[in-house]
C-alpha positions in Angstrom: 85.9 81.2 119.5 88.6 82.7 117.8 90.5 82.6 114.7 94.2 82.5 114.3 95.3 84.1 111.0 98.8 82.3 110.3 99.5 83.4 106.7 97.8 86.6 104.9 98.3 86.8 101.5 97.5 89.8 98.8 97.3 89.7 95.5 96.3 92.8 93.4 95.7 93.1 89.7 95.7 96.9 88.1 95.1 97.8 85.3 94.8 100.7 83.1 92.5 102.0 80.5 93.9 103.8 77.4 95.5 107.4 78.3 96.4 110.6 76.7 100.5 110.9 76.9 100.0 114.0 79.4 97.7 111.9 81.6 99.7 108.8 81.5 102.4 110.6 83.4 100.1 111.3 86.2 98.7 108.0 85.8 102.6 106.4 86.1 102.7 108.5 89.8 99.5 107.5 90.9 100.2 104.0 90.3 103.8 104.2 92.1 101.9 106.2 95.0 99.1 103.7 95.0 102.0 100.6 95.2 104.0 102.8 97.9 100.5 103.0 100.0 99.7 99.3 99.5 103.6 98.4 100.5 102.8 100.1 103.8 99.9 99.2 104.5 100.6 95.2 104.3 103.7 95.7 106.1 101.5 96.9 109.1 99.2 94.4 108.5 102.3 91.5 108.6 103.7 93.9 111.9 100.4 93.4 113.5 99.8 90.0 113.0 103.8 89.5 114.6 102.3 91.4 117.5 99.6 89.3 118.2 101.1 85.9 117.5 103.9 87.0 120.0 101.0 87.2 122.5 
C-alpha cells in the first residue's frame, strides 16, 4: 500500500568546533557550499514530490 508524503520538512543544525583564523575561512566556504548543496538538493526533493502529486 502506499504512502503519500504531503509535507517534508528539514531541519539541520551545524555546528563548528574551534578553528585557527586561516582554517576558519575555508571553514566559512565549506559551510556556504554545504548550504548551497543542501538548497538544491531540497528544492529537487520539493520538485519531485510536485511531480508525483500531479500524477
Amino acid at each position: 500500500m502506499p504512502i503519500e508524503i504531503r509535507e517534508l520538512s528539514v531541519k539541520v543544525n551545524i555546528k563548528e568546533e574551534n578553528q585557527r583564523p586561516a582554517i576558519a575561512d575555508q571553514g566559512a566556504n565549506n559551510n556556504r557550499q554545504n548550504a548551497k548543496v543542501l538548497n538544491e538538493c531540497l528544492e529537487q526533493v520539493a520538485q519531485l514530490l510536485r511531480n508525483k502529486k500531479e500524477r
